[in-house]
The first five atom37 places (N, CA, C, CB, O) and aatype in JSON, in Angstrom:
{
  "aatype": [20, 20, 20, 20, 20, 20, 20, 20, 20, 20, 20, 20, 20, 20, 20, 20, 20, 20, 20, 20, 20, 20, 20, 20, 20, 20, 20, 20, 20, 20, 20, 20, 20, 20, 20, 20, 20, 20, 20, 20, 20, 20, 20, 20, 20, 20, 20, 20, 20, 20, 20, 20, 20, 20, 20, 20, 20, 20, 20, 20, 20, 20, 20, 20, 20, 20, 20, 20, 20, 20, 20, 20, 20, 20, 20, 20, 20, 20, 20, 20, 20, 20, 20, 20, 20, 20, 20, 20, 20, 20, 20, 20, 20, 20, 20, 20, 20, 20, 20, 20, 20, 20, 20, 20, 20, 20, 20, 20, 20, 20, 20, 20, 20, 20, 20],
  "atom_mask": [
    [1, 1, 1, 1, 1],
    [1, 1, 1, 1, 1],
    [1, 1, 1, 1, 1],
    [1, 1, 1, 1, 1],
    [1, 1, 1, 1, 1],
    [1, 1, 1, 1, 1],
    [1, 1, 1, 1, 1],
    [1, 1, 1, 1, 1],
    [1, 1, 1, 1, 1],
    [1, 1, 1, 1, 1],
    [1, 1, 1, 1, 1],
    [1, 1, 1, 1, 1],
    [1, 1, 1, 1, 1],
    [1, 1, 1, 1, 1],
    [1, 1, 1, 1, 1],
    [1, 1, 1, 1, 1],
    [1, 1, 1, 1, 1],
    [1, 1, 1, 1, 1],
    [1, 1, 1, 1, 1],
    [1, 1, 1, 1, 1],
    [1, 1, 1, 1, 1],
    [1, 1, 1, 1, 1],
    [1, 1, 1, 1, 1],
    [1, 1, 1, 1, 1],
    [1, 1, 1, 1, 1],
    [1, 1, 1, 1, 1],
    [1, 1, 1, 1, 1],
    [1, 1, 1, 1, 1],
    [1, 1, 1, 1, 1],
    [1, 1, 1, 1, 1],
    [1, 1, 1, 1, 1],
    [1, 1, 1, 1, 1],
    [1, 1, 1, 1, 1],
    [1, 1, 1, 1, 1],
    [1, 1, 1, 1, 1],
    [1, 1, 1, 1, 1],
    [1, 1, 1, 1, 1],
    [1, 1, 1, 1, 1],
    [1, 1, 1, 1, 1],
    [1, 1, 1, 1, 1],
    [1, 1, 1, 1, 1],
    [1, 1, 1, 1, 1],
    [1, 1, 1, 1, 1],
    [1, 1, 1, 1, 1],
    [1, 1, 1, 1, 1],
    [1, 1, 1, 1, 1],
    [1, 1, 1, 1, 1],
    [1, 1, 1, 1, 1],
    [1, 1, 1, 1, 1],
    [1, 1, 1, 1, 1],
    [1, 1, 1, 1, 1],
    [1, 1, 1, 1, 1],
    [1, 1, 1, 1, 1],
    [1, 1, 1, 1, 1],
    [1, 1, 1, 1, 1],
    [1, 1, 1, 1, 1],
    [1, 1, 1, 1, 1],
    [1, 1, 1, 1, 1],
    [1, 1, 1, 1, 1],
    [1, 1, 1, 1, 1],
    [1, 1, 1, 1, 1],
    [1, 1, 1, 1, 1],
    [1, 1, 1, 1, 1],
    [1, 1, 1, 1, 1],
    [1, 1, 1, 1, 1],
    [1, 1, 1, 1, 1],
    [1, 1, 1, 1, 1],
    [1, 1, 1, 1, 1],
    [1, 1, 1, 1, 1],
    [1, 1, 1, 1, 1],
    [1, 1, 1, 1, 1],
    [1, 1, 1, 1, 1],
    [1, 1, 1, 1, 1],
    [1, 1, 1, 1, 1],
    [1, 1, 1, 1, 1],
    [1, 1, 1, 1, 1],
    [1, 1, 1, 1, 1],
    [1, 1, 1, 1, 1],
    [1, 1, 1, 1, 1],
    [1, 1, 1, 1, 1],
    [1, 1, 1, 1, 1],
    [1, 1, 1, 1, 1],
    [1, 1, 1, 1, 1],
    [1, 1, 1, 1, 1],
    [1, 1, 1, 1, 1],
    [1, 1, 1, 1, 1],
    [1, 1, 1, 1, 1],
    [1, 1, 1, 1, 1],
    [1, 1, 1, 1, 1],
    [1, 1, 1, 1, 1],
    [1, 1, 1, 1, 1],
    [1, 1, 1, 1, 1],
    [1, 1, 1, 1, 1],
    [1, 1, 1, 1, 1],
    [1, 1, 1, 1, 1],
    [1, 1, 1, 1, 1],
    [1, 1, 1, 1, 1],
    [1, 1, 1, 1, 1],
    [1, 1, 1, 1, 1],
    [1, 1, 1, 1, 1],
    [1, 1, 1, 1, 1],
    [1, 1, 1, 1, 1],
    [1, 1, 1, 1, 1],
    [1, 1, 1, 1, 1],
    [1, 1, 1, 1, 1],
    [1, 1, 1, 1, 1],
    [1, 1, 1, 1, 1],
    [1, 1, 1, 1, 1],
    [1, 1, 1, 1, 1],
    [1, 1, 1, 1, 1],
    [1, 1, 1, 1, 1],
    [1, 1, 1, 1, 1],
    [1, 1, 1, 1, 1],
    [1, 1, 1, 1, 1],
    [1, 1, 1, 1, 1]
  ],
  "atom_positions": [
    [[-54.64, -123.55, 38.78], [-53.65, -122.64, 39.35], [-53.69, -122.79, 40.87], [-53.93, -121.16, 38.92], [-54.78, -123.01, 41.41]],
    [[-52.69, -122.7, 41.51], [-52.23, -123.06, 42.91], [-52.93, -121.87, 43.78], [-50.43, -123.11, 43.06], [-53.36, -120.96, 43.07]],
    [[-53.05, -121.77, 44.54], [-53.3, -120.71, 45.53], [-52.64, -119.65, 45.63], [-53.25, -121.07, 46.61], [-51.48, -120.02, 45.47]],
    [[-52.64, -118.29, 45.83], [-51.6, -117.77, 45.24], [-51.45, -116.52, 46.41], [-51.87, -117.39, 43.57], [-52.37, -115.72, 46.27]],
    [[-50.72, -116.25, 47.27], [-50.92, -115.58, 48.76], [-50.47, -113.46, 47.89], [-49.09, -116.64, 50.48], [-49.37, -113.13, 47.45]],
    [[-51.33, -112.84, 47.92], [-51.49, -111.84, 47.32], [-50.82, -110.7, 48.47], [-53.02, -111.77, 46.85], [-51.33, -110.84, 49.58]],
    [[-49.77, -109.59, 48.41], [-49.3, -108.69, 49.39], [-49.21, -107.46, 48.57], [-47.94, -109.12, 50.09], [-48.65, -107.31, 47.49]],
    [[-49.97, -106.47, 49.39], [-50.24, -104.91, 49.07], [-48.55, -104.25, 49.29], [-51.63, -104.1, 50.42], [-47.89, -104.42, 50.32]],
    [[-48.13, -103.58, 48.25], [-46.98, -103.36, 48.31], [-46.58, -102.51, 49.82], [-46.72, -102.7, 47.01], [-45.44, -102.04, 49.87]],
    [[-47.34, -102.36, 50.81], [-46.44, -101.81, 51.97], [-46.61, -103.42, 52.77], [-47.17, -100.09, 52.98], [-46.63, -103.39, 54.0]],
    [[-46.64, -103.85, 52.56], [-46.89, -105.57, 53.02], [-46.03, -106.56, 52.73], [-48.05, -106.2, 52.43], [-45.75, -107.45, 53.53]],
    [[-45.33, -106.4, 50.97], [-44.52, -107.09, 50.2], [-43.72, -105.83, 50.84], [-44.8, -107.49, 48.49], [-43.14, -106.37, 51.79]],
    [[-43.44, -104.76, 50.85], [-42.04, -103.71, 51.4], [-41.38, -104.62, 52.89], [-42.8, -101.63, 52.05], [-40.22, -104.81, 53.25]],
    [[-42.82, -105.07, 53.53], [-42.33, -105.13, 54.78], [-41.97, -106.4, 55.17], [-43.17, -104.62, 55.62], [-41.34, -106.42, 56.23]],
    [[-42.25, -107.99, 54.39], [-41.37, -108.92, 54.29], [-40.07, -108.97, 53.45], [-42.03, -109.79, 54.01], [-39.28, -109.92, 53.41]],
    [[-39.95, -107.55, 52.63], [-38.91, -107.71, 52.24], [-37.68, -107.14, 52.96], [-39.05, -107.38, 51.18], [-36.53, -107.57, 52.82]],
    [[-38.05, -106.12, 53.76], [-37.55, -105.6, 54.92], [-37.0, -103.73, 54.37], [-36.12, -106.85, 55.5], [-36.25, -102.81, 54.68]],
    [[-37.94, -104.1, 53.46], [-37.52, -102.48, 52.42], [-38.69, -101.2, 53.24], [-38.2, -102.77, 49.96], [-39.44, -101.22, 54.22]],
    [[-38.29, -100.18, 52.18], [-39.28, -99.21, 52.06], [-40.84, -99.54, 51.32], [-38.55, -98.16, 51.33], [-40.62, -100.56, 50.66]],
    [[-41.72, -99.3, 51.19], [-42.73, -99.13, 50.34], [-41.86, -98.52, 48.97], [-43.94, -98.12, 51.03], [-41.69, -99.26, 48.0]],
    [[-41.42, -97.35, 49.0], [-40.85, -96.62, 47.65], [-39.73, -97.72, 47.17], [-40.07, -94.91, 47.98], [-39.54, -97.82, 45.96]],
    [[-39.1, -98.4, 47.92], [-38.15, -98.94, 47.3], [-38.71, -100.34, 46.25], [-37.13, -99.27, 48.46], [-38.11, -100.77, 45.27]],
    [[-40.08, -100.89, 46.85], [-40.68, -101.95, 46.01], [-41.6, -100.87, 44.82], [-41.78, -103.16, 47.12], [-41.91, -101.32, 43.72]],
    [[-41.86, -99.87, 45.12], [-42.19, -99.04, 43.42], [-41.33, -98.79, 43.07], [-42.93, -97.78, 43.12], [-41.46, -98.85, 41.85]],
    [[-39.98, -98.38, 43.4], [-38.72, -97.92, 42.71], [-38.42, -99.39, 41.61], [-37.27, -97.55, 44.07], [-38.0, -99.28, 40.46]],
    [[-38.71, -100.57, 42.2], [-38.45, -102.3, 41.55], [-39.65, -101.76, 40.57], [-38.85, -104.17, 42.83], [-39.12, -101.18, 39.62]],
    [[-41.09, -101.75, 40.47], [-41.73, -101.81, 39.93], [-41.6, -101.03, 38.65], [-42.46, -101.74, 40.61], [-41.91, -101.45, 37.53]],
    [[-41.0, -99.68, 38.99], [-40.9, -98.79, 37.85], [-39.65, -99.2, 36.88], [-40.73, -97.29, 38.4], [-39.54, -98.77, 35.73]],
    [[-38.73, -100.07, 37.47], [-37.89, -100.52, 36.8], [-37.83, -101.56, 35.99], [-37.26, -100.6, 37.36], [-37.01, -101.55, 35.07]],
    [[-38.57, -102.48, 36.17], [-39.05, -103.63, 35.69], [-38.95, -104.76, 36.18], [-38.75, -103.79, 34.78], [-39.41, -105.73, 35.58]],
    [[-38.09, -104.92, 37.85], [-37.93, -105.68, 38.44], [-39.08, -106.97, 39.04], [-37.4, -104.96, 39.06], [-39.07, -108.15, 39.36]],
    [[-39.84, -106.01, 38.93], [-41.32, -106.75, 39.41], [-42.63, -105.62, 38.91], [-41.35, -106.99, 41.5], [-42.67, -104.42, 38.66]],
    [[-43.74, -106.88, 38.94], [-44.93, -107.0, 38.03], [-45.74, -106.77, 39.22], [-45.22, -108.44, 37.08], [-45.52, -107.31, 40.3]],
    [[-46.89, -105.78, 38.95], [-48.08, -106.07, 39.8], [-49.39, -105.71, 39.42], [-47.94, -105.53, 40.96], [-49.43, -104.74, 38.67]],
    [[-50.25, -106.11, 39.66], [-51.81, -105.81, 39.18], [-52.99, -104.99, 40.26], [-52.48, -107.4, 38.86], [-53.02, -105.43, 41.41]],
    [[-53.73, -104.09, 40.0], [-54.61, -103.86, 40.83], [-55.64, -105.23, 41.09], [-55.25, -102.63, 40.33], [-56.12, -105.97, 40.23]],
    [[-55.81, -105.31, 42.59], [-56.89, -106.42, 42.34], [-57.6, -105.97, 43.82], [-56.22, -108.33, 42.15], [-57.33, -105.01, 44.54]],
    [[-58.75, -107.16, 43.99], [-59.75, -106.74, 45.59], [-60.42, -105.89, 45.59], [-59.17, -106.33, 46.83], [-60.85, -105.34, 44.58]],
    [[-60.63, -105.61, 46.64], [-61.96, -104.85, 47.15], [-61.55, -103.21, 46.85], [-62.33, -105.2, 49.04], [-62.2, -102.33, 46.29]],
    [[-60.75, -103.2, 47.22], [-60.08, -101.69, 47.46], [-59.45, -101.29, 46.19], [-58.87, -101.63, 48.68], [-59.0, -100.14, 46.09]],
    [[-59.35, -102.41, 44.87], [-58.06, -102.21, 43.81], [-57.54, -101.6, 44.43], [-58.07, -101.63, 42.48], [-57.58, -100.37, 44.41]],
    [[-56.81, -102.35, 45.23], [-54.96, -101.95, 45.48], [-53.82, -102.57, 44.73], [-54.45, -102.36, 46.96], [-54.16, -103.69, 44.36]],
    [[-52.77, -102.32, 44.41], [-51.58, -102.75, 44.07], [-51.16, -103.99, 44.31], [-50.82, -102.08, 44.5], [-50.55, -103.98, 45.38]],
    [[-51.2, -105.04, 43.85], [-50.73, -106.16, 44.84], [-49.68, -106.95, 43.93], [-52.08, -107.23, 45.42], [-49.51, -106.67, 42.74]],
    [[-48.95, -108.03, 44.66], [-47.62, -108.81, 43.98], [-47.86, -109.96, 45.2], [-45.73, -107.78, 43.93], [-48.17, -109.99, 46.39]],
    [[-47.41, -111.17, 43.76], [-47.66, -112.21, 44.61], [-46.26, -112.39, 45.82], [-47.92, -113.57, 43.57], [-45.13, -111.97, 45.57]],
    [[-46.65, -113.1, 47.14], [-45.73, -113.21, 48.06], [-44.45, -114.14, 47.68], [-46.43, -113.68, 49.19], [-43.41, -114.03, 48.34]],
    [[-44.55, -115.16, 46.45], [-43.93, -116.52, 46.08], [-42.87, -115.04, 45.22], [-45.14, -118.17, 44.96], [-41.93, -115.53, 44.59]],
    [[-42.9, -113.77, 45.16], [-41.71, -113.46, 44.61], [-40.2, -112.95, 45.45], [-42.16, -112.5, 43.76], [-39.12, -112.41, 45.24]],
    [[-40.99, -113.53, 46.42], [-40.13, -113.42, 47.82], [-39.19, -114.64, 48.1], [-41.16, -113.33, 49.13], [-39.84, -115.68, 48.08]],
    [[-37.48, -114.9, 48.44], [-37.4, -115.92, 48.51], [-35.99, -115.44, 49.48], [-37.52, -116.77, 47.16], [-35.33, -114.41, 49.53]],
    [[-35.93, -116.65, 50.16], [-34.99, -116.69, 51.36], [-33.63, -116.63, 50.57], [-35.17, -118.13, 52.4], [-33.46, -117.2, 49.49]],
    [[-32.84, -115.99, 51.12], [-31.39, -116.69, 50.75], [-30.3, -116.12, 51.79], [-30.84, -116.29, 49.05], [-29.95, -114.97, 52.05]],
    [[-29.9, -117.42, 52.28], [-28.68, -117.54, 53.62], [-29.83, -116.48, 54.66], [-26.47, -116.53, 53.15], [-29.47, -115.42, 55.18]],
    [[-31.23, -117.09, 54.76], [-31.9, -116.01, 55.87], [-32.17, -115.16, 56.05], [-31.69, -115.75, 56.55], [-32.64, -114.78, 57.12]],
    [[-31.89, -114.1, 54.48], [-32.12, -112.79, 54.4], [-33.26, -113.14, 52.89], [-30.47, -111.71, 54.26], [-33.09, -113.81, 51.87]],
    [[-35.05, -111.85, 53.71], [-35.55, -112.68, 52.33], [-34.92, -110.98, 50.9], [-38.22, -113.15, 52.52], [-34.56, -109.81, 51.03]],
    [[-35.11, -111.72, 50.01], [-34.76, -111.35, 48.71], [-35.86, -111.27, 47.73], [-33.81, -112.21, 48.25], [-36.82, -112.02, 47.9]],
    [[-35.85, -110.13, 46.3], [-36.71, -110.81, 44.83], [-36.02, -111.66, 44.51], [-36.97, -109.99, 43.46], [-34.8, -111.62, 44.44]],
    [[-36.84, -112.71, 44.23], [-36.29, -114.34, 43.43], [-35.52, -113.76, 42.13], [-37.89, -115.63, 42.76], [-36.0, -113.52, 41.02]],
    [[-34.17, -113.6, 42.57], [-33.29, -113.3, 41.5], [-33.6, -113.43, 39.79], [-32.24, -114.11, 41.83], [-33.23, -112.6, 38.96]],
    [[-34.18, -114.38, 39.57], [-33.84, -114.53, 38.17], [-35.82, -113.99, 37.34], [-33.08, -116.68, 37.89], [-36.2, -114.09, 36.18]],
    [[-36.39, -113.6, 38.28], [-37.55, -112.63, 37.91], [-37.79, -111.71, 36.7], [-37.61, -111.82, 38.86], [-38.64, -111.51, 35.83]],
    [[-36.34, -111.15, 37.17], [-36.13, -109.21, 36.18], [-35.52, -110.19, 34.61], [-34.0, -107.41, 37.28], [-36.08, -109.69, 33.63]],
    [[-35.09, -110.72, 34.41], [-35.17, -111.35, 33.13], [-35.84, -111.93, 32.49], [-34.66, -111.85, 32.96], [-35.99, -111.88, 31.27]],
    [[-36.58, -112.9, 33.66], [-37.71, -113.49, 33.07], [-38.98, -112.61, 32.47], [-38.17, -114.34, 34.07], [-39.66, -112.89, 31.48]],
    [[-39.1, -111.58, 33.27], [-40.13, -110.01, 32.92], [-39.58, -109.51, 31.81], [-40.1, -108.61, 34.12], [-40.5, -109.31, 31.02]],
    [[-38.66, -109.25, 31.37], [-37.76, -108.76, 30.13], [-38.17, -109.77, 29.11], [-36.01, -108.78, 30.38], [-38.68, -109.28, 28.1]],
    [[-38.08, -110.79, 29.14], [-38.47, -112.17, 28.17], [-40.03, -111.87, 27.68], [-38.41, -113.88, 29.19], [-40.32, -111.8, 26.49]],
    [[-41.09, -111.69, 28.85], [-42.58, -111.79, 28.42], [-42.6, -110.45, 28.13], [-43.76, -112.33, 29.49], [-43.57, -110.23, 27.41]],
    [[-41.89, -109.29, 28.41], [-42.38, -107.89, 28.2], [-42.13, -108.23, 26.63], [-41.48, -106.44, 29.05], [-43.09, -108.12, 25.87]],
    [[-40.91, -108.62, 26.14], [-40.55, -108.39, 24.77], [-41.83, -109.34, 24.04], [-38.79, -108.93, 24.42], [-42.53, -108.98, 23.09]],
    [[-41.88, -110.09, 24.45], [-43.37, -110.39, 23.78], [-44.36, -110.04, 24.02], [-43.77, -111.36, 23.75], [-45.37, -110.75, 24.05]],
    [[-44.3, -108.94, 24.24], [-45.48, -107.73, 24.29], [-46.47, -107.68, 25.42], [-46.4, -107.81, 23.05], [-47.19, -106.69, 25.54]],
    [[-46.57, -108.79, 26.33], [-47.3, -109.01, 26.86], [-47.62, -107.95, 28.49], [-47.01, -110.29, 26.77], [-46.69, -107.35, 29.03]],
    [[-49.14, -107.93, 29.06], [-48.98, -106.61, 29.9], [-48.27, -107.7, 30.8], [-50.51, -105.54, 30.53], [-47.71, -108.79, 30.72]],
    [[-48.82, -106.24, 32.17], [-48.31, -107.21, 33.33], [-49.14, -108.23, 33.6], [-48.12, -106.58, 34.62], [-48.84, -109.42, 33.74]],
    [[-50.5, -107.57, 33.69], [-51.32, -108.9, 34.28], [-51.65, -109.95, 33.51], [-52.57, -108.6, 34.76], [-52.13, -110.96, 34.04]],
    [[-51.32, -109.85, 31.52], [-50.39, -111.4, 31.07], [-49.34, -112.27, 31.62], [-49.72, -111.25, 30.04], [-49.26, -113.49, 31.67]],
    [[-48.29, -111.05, 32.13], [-47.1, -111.46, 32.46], [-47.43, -112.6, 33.7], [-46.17, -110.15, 32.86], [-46.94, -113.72, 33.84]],
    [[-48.72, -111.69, 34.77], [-48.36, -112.19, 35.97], [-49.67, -113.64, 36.03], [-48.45, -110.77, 37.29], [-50.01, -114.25, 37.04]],
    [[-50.15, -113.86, 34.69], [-51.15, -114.88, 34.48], [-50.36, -115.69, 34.16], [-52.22, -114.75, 33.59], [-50.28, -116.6, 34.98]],
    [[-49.5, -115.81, 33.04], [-48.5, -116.56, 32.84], [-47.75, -117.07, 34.03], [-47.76, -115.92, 32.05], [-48.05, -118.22, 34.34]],
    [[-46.83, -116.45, 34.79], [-46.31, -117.03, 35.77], [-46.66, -117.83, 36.98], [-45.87, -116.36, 36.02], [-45.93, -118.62, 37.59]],
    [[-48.0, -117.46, 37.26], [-48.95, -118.15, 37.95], [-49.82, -119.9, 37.44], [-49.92, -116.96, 38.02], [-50.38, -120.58, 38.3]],
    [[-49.79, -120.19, 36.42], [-51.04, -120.95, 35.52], [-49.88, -121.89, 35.63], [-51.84, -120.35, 33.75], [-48.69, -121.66, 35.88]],
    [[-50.63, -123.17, 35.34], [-49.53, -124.25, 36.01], [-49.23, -124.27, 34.03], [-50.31, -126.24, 37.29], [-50.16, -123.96, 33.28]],
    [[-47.82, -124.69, 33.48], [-47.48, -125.18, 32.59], [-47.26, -126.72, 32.5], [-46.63, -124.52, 32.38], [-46.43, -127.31, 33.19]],
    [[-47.89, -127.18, 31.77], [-47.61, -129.03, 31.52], [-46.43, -129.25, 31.53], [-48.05, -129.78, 30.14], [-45.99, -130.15, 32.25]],
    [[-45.44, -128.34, 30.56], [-44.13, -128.63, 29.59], [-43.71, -129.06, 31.66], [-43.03, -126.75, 28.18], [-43.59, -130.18, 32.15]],
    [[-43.55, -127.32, 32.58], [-42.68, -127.82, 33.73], [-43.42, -128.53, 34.45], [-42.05, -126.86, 34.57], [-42.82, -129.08, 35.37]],
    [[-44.74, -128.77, 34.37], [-45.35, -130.05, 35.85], [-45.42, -129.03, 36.54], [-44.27, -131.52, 36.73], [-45.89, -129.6, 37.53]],
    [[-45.32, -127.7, 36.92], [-45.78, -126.57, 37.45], [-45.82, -125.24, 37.21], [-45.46, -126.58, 38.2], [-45.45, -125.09, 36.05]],
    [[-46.11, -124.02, 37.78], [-46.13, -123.13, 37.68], [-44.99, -121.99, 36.66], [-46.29, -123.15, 38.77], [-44.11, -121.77, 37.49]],
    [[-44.75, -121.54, 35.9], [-43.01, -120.62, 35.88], [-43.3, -120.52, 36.89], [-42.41, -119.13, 35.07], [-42.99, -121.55, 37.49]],
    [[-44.0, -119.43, 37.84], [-43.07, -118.99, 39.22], [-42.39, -120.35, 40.14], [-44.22, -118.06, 40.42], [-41.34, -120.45, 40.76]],
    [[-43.22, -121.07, 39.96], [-42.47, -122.3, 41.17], [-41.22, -123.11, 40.53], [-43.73, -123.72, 41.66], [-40.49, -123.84, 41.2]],
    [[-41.07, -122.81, 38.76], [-39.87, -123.35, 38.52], [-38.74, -122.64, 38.74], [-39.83, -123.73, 37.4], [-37.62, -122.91, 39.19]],
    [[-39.31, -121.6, 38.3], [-38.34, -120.36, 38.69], [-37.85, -120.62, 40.52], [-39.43, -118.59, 38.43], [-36.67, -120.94, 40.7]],
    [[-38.52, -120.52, 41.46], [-38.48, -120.83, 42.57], [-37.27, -122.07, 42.96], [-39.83, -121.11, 42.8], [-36.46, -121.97, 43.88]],
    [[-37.38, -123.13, 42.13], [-36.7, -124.35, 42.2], [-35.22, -124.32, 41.35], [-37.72, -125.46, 41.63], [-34.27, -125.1, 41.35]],
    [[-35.47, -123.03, 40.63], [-33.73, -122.92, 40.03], [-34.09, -123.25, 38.88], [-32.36, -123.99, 40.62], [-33.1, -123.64, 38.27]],
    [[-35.18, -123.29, 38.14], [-35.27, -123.75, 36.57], [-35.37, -122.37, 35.65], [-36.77, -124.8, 36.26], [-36.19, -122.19, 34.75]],
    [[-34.52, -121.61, 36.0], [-34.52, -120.66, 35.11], [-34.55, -120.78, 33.18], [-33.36, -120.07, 35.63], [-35.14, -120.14, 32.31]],
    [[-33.57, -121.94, 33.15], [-33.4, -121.89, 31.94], [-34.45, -122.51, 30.75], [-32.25, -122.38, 31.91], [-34.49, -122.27, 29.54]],
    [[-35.28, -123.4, 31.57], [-36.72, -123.87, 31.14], [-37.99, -122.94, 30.98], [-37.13, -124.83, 32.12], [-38.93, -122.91, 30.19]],
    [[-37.7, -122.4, 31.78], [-39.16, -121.43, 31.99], [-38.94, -120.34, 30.97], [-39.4, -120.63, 33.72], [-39.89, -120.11, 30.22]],
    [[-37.92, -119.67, 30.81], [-37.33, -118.79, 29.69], [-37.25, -119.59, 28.22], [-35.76, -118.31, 30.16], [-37.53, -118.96, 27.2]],
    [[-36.93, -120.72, 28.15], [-37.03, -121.36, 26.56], [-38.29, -121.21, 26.14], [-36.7, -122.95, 26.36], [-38.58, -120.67, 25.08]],
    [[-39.64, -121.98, 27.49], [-40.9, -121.86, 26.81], [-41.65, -120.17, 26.78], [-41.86, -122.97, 27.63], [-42.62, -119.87, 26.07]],
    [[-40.96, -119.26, 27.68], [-41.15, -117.6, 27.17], [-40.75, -117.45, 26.33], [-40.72, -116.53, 27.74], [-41.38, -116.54, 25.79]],
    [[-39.95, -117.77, 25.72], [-39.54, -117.02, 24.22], [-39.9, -118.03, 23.15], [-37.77, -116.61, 24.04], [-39.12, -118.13, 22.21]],
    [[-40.86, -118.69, 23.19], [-41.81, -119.32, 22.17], [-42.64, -118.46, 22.41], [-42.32, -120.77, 22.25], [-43.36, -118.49, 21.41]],
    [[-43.22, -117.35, 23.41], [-44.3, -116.58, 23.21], [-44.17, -115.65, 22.12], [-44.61, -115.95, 24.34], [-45.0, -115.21, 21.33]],
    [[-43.03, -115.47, 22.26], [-42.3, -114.0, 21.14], [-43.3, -114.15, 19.58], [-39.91, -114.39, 20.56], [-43.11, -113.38, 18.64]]
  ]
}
């Protein structure tokens, strides 16, 4: 698994250019996944769910479905967010980094073989 740059949700609020409440308002919705982890168990989400578009950063759009895909296969978050992290053979990398590259529709075929 790749290195993986970890942000405490007033950290991920503040490259996203949001509130803190507005990245738990995502969380409670299902938009995004996060795990306690560290010293402090704090809240954290990886930074790679962050992604530029036309210069304004954004959640990597196609996320909240892909979370819908592993939730329905029952899986928690911190499955969810092991999964997306762990490199897959099938893509030659990560889901998150295919996802990242626009391979939505790959990374979702081999999630719903989890089902």
């Amino acid at each position: 698994m790749a290195h993986t740059e970890w942000l405490t949700v007033p950290d991920f609020a503040d490259r996203l250019g949001v509130t803190a409440s507005d990245v738990r308002e995502l969380l409670r919705e299902g938009a995004l996944v996060s795990v306690r982890r560290g010293e402090r168990n704090t809240v954290q989400l990886p930074a790679d769910f962050i992604v530029d578009v036309e210069g304004a950063p954004h959640v990597l759009g196609t996320l909240r479905g892909t979370l819908t895909v592993l939730r329905d296969a029952h899986m928690s978050d911190e499955a969810a967010l092991d999964w997306l992290l762990a490199d897959e053979p099938e893509l030659g990398c990560s889901p998150l980094a295919a996802l990242r590259a626009g391979q939505r529709a790959p990374v979702r075929r081999i999630a719903q073989t989890l089902l």
